[in-house]
N, C-alpha and C positions, 0 to 999 in steps of 0.2 A: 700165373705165377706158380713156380714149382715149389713142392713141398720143402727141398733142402734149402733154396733164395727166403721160405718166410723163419726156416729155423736159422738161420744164419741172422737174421734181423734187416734184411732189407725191405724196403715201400715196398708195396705193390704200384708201382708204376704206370700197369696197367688200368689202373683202378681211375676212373674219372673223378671222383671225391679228392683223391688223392692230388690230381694235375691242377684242381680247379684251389687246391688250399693252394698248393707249391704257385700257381699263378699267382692266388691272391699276395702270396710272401713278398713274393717279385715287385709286386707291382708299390706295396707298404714300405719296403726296405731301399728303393732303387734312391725316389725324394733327391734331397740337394745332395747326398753322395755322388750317388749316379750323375747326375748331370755337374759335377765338376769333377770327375773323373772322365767324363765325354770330352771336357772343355780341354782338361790336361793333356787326354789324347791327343787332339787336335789344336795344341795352342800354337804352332808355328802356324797354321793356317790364320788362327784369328790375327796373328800379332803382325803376320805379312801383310794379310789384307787389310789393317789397321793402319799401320805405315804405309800399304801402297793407296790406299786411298784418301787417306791424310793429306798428304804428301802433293797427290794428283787435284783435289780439292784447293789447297792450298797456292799451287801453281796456277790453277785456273784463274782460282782471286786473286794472285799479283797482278794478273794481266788486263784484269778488269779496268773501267775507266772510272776515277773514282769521280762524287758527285755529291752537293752539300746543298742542305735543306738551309734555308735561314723562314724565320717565321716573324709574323709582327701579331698583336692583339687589338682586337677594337673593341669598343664595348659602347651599347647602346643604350642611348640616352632615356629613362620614363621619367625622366623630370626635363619641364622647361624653364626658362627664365623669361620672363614677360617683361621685355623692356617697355610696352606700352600695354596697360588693361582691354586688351580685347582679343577674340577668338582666333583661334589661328581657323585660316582654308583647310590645312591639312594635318589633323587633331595627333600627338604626340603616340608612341608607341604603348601597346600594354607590356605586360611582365611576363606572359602567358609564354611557355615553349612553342608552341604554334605557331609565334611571332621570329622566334631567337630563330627556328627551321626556315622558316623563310627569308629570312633575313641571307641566309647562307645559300638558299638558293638562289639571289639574287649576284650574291658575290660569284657564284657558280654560273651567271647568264652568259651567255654569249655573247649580247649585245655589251656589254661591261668586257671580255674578253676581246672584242674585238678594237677598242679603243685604245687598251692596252697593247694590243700589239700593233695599230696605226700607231703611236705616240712613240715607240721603240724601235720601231722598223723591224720587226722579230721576221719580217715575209725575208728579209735580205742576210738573213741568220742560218748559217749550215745547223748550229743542233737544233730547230724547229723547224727551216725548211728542210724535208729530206732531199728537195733534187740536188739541192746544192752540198751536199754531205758529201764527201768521198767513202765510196766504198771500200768496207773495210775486205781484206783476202778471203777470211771462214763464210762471209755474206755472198761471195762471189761464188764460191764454189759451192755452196749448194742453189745457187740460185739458177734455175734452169733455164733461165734469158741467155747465160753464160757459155750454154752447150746447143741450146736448137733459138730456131729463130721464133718471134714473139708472135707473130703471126701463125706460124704451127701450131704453138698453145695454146692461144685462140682457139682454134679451129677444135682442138684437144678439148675445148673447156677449161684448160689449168688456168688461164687468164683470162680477164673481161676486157671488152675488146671497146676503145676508148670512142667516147663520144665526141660529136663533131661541134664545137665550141667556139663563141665569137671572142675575141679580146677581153670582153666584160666579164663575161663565163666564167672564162680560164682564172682571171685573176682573183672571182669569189669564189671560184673551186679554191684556190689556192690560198685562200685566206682563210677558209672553213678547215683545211688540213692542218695549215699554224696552226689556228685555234684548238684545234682538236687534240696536235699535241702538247699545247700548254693545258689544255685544261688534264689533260693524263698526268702531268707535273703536279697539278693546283690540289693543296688540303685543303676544305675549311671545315674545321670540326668547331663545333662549341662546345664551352668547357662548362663541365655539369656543373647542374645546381649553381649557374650563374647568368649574366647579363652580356658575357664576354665571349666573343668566336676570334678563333687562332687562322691565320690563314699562312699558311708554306707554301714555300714551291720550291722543287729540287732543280738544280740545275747544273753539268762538271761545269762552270764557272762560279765560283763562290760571289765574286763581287755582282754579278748577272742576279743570283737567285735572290741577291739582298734587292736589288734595284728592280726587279720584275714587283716584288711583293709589297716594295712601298709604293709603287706605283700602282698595283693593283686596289691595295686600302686608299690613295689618296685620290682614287677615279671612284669609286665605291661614297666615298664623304661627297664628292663634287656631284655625281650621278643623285645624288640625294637632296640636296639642293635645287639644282637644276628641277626636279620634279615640281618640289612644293614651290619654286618658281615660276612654274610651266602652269602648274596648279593656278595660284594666284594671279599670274594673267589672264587664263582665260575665264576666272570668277571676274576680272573686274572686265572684262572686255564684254561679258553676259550681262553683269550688272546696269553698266552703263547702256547698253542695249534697253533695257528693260526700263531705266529711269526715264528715258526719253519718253517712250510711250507711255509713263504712270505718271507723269506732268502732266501729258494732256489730257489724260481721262479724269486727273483731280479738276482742272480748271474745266471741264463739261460739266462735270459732278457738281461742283458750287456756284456753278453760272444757271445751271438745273435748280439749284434750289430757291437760288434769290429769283427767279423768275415768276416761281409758282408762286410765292410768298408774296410777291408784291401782287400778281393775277389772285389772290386769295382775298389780298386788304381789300382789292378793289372791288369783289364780289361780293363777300361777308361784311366787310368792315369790323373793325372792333378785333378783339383777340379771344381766345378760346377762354383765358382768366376772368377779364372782365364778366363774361357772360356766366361764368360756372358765379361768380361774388352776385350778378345783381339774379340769377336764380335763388341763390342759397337765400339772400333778402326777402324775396317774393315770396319763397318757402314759407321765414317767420312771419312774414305781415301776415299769408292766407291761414298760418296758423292760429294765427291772434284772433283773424277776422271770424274763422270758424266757431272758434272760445267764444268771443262774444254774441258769434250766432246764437250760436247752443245755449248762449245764458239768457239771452234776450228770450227764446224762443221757448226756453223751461218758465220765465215769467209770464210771458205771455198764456203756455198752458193754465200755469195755477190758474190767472184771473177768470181765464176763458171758463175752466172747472169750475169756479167757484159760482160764476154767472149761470151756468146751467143748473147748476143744483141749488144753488139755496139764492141765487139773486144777491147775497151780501157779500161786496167785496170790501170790505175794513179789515177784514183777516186777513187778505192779502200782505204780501212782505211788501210790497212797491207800497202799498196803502200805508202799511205802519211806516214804514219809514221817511213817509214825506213829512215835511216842519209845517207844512199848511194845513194838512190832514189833522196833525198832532192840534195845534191850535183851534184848529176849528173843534175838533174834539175837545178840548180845556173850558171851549166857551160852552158846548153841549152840555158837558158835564156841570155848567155855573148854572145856564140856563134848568136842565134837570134839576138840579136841587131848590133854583127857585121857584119852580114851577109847585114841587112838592111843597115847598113851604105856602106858596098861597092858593093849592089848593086845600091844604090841610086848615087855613086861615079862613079864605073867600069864598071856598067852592070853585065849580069849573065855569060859572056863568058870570064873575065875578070881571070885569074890564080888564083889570089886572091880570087877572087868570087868564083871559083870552089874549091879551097883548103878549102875553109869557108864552101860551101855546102857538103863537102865530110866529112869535120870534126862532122858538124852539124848533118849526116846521119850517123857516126859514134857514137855520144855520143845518139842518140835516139835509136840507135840497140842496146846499153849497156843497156838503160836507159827498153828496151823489155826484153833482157835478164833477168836482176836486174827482171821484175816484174813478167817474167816465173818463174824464179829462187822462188822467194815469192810466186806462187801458188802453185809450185813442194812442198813447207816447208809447206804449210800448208794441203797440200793432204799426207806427211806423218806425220806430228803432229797429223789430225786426224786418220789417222791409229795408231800410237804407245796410242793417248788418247781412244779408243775405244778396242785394245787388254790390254791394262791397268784395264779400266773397268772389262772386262772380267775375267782377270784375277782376283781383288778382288772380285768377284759376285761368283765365283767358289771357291776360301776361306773360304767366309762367307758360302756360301751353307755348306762346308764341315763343319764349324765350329757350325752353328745349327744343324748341323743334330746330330752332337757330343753332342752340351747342350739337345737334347733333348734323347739322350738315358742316359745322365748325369742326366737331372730332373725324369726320369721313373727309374732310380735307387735311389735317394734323394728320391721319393716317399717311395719307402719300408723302406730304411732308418731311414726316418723321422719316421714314424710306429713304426719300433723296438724300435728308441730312449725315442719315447712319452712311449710305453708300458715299456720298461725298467723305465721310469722316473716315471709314474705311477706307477709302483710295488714299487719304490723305495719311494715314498711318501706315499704309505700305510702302507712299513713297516715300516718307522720314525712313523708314528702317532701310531701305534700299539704299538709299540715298547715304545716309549713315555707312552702311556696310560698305558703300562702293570709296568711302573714303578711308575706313579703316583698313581697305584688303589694300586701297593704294599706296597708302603710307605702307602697310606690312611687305611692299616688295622689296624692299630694303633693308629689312627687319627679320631675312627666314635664317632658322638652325640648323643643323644640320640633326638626324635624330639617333646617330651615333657618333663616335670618336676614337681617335687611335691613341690608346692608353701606352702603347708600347711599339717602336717601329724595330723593322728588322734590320738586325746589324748583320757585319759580315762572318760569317760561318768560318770557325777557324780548323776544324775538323771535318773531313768529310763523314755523310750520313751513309753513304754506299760505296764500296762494300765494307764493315764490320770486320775487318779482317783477324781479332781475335777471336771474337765472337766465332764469326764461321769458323777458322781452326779448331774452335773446341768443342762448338756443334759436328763439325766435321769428326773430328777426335771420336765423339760418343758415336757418331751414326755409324763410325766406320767400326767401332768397335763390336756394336748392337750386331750390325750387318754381317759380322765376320762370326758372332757369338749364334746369328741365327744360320748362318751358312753354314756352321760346324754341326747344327742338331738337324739343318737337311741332311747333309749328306751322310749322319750318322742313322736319319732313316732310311738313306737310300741306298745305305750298307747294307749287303746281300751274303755277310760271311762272318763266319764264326770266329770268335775272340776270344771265349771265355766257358768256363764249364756252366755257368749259371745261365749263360744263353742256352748252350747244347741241351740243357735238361729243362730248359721252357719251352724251347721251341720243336723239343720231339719226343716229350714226355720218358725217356730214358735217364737214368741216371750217369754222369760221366766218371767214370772209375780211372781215368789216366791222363796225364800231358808228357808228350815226349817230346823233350827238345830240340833245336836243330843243328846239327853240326854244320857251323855255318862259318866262311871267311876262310884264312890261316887253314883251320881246322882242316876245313873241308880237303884243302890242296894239298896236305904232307899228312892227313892220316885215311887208313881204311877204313871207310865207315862201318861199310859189314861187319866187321869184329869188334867196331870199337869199346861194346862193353867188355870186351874180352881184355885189349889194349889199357883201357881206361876204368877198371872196377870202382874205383871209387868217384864217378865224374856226376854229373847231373842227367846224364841220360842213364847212367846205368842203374843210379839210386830212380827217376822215373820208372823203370823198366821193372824193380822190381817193388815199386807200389803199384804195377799192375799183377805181379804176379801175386802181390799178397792178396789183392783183391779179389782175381781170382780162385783163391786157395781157401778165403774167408765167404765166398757167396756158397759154399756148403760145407762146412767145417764137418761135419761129419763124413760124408762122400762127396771130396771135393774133387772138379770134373775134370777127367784125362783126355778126354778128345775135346779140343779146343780149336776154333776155328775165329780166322784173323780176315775181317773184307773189309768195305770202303765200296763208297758210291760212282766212283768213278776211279780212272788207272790215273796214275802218279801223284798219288796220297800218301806214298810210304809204307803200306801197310803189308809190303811185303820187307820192308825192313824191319817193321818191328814182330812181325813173327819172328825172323831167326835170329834179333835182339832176345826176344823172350823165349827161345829155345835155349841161346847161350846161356843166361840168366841161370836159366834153371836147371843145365846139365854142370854149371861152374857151382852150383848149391848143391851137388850129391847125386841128382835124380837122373834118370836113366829114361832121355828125353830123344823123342825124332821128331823132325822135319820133314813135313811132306809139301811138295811142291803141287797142288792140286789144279794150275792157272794155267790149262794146255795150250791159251791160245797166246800170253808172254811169258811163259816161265824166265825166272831169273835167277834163282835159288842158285843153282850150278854157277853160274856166271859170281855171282857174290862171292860163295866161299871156293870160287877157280876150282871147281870140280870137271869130270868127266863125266858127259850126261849119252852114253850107249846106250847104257842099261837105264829107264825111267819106269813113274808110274805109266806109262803107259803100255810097255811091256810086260808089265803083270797083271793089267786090266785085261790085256789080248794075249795072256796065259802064253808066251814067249817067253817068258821068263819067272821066276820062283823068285820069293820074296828075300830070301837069302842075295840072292845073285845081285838083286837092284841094290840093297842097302849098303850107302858108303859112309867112312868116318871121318870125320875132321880132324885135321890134322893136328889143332889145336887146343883139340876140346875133347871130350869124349861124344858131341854131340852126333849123332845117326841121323842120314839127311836121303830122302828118296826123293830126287830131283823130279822136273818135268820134262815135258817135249811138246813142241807140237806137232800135232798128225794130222793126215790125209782124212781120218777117220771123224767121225761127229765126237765131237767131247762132250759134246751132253750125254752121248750114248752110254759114251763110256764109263760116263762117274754116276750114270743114272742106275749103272748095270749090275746085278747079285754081285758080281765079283767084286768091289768097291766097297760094298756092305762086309761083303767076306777079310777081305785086307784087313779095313779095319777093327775090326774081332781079332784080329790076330795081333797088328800091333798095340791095343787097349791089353791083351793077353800080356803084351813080352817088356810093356813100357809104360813107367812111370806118368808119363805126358807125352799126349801126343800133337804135335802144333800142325796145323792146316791152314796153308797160303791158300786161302781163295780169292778166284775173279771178283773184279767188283763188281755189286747188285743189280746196277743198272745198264752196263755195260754188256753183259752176258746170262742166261739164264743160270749158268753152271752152281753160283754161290746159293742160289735158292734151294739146290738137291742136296749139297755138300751141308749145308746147313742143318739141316734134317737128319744126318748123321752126327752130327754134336752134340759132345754137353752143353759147351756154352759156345756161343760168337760174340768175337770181340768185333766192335763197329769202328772202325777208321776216320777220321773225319781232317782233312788238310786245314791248318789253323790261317782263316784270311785267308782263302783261296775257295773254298767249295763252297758253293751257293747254298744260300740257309734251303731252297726249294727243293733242291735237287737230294739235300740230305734226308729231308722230310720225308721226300718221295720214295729213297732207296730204303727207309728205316721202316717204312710203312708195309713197302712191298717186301720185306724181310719179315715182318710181323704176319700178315699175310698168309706165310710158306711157312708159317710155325714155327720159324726158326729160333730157338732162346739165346736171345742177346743178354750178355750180361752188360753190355753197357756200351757207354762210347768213351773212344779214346782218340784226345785232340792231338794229332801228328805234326811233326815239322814248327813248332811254337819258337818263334823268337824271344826266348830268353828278356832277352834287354828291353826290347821294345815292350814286352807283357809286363815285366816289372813298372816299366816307364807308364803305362795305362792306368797301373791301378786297380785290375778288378777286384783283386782281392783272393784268388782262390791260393791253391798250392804252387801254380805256375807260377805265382808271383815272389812268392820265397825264393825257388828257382836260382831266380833273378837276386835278390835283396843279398840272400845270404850265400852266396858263393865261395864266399870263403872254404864252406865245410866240405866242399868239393872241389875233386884236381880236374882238371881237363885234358 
């Protein structure tokens, strides 16, 4: 950036800091403006494509066939009603989803679909059978059977080459293809969070899709039936199977029992009770018997005790307690004290005395006897209590031995009788069941019901045809709304100053209008600011020149040079636009035609081009000689030519450098038409000889790349551009966009300018 561009107050441009804020500006400022200033640009596009897709949509759907869902509800039953108390064969549904999805699966079988379409004849139906459909025209034509033979495609692979089928085949091929497309017709959804499934079927006959649908729920209730029918016969036809043979195994069973039973009396005799009562009896007697062992035989010790030790048995208990004993003891005791009384009388030799003593030794020999006598009775008491014993201990033995060949025959007994009672309880409940299930054939439910049948559809379900219109409407609009921001990316050209200075990091200093229409055919362009001072090109023309008078207010630049990226950009008009400009404001301004290889300059202002810059390059001529004046201006104009000679050579050469020191010398401003950048090397040298170059840029025409490319390569060759200037701008159109810059005033306020 040159020292006079940062005192003048312009960006450094060059400066990355600078491009990368200026991007971010762009990219914060553009938001819902921008994109409905895109839109406005391009709204005959959207609103075309909006109506012609509408529209095309639209037609399609008239022609469609239309087609009407009718629906019925069923709802399945978890309650029964028990006409009679007993179990059903086939136990009632639960509540669970698991059940309500299968249920719908079932409505969804094939074998359920095919009964429906036997019972309707649907095989004899053009819209389910397709052979019998007439082909519609759009089907023919693209169907390639239509153009090569079917055997071709075949062989192609486009078609499967048909199997060879008997009668039977063909006609369950052909009834799996019905089916196939009823079931593509067939809904069944169940309706949440309930007990109830919806079943549709669409079909273009309204009274058909009613009539399929109750037919399909009313073959669904019957196929449910039928089962727990199907069920229930063949439970009782099992049943009955089985009763047969459990009669004859009960009557083995209890014929088993009474058999051994009576072979039991006859062996044992007597019964298991009997024997256990005359045990339990044998029990107490040998209980008693033992007691009185045991008592006899504790008497018997005393006496025996008493006889070994002291010989006196009177102290014995059996001794005291006999009445004989007692008595003969009462007479002892008379005799004792008589004794005492006459011995105490008579003495012991006394007759008396001896009668007394002999008596007294008489009742104690009795009173011995008496007590032998009672140990003799009780030395047989315990013999007869001890063969007693005996004898019950040897009863009872025989009588257990008896109960126990008596309970090891109860064993097997017990066995036949449980298994006979056993068999005989399986045959009651079989028995039982085979009459409950047979009576229940007559008695089954069905385990759902048609809460709701389908009526006739009074609307058709396909096609929607507001619907699609307004979906149509938005899509076409969305479509036309996204077509307009492709193609706004796949815009490759300049529109607006706030592009040109994003996309090449220069500043845009200008928009020059287009003399366009009318205009163009009854006026001369060349002159026109001359023509036209006050028009909107001429006011453009000279906010390029303040601009260039303002980027060095102090030493503002006299050699000024005018390019462009490519030729017919204009930008050899707007040089000798801005030569006029500024020779019609006082200044003492030339024209140099520097573009040897299409000079034009001459041609514009109808000059005579003998004399050129090229004649004074190849020093043929003096710079006097070459310079001509307009006739309408004061402006001094040194035309072009082209030559034989290299023009690079020539504008590359001292003399070139020389010229222009002379005319910088004699003139206010000096304008330089150069070739465009890319086109020829020439602008690259001429550039180099300038204060400043203005950059050219065709508005909507020069490719965003190409401008990139020539501004770069201008950059490059050190050329100082003071900016770019959008050429040929359509006025009306730039207004009509909306970008916002000065070109749009332009447009808006025209008033303030004549044409």
């Amino acid at each position: 950036m040159t020292e006079e561009t940062k005192q003048a107050g312009y960006p450094d441009i060059t400066n990355q800091g600078y491009l990368s804020k200026l991007h971010s500006f762009k990219i914060d400022e553009l938001d819902i403006q921008q994109l409905l200033r895109t839109l406005w640009r391009r709204r005959m596009i959207v609103i075309s494509t909006t109506i012609l897709l509408t529209a095309l949509i639209t037609l399609v759907t008239m022609q469609l066939t239309p087609r009407y869902t009718a629906s019925a509800n069923i709802m399945l039953e978890t309650r029964q009603s028990n006409v009679v108390d007993i179990e059903s064969v086939v136990s009632g549904m639960s509540a669970e989803m698991a059940t309500v999805l299968s249920e719908v699966e079932v409505i969804r079988s094939r074998s359920l679909i095919h009964r429906v379409v036997d019972k309707l004849d649907l095989m004899n139906d053009p819209e389910f059978n397709l052979e019998l459909a007439p082909k519609s025209w759009y089907k023919s034509l693209f169907d390639l059977e239509t153009y090569l033979d079917r055997d071709l495609l075949v062989s192609m692979g486009l078609r499967k080459a048909k199997l060879e089928m008997n009668e039977t085949e063909e006609e369950e091929e052909l009834s799996a293809e019905v089916a196939e497309v009823v079931l593509s017709r067939l809904g069944v959804e169940p309706v949440r969070r309930s007990l109830v499934i919806t079943i549709s079927f669409t079909s273009t006959d309204r009274r058909k899709a009613a009539l399929i649908v109750n037919t399909i729920a009313d073959n669904y209730i019957v196929d449910q039936l039928e089962a727990k029918f199907e069920a229930t016969r063949r439970a009782s036809a099992w049943l009955n199977d089985r009763i047969s043979g459990l009669r004859d195994r009960v009557q083995k069973a209890e014929t088993a029992v009474e058999e051994y039973r009576m072979a039991l009396s006859d062996k044992i005799g007597g019964s298991s009770e009997m024997t256990l009562q005359q045990i339990s009896e044998l029990n107490s007697q040998l209980i008693l018997a033992r007691t009185k062992r045991a008592e006899a035989n504790a008497r018997l010790r005393q006496v025996e005790d008493l006889m070994r030790t002291s010989g006196d048995l009177t102290s014995a208990a059996e001794v005291l307690s006999s009445p004989l004993i007692h008595r003969l003891r009462d007479q002892e005791a008379q005799v004792l004290r008589k004794v005492s009384e006459l011995e105490s009388r008579y003495g012991s030799r006394h007759p008396r005395m001896i009668k007394a003593t002999a008596e007294l030794k008489d009742l104690r020999a009795s009173i011995e006897g008496e007590v032998r006598k009672i140990a003799q009775s009780l030395k047989n008491e315990m013999v007869v209590a001890r063969a007693r014993e005996n004898t019950l201990k040897q009863n009872l033995d025989q009588l257990e031995d008896k109960q126990g060949d008596q309970n090891q025959a109860s064993i097997k007994l017990n066995e036949l009788e449980r298994e006979a009672k056993a068999t005989r309880l399986l045959y009651e409940n079989f028995l039982n069941r085979f009459k409950e299930t047979s009576e229940q054939q007559d008695l089954q439910q069905a385990d759902a019901r048609i809460i709701s049948k389908a009526d006739i559809p009074l609307e058709a379900s396909f096609p929607k045809t507001k619907l699609i219109v307004v979906v149509a409407f938005i899509g076409s609009l969305l479509f036309g709304v996204i077509f307009v921001f492709l193609m706004e990316q796949m815009d490759n050209c300049f529109r607006s100053s706030d592009q040109l200075e994003h996309y090449t990091g220069y500043p845009a200093i200008g928009m020059i209008p287009l003399v366009t229409g009318n205009l163009l055919g009854r006026k001369v362009v060349s002159r026109y600011p001359v023509n036209h001072p006050a028009s909107t090109i001429s006011e453009s023309i000279r906010t390029l020149r303040t601009s260039m008078l303002l980027s060095n207010v102090d030493n503002p630049p006299k050699v000024i040079g005018v390019t462009s990226t490519v030729p017919s950009e204009g930008k050899s008009t707007v040089a000798l636009w801005l030569a006029q400009v500024c020779a019609m404001s006082g200044q003492k301004v030339v024209i140099v035609d520097c573009d040897l290889r299409r000079p034009s300059v001459h041609r514009s202002l109808e000059l005579e081009n003998d004399a050129s810059l090229v004649e004074i390059l190849t020093e043929e001529r003096t710079l006097d000689e070459v310079i001509q004046k307009d006739s309408k201006t004061s402006l001094s104009v040194i035309t072009g030519k082209v030559t034989q000679a290299n023009a690079l050579d020539l504008l590359s050469s001292g003399h070139m450098e020389t010229v222009l020191d002379q005319l910088r010398a004699r003139y206010d401003m000096v304008i330089l038409d150069c070739p465009p950048v890319l086109a020829v090397s020439d602008a690259k040298i001429i550039g180099q000889l300038t204060d400043k170059m203005i950059y050219g840029v065709k508005w909507d025409s020069t490719p965003r790349d190409l401008v990139k490319t020539g501004v770069r390569a201008a950059k490059e060759a050190n050329i100082d551009l003071a900016g770019l200037v959008m050429t040929q701008v359509n006025v009306k159109k730039h207004a009509k966009y909306g970008y916002g810059d000065y070109g749009y005033y332009y447009g808006k306020y025209k008033d303030y300018y004549t044409s």
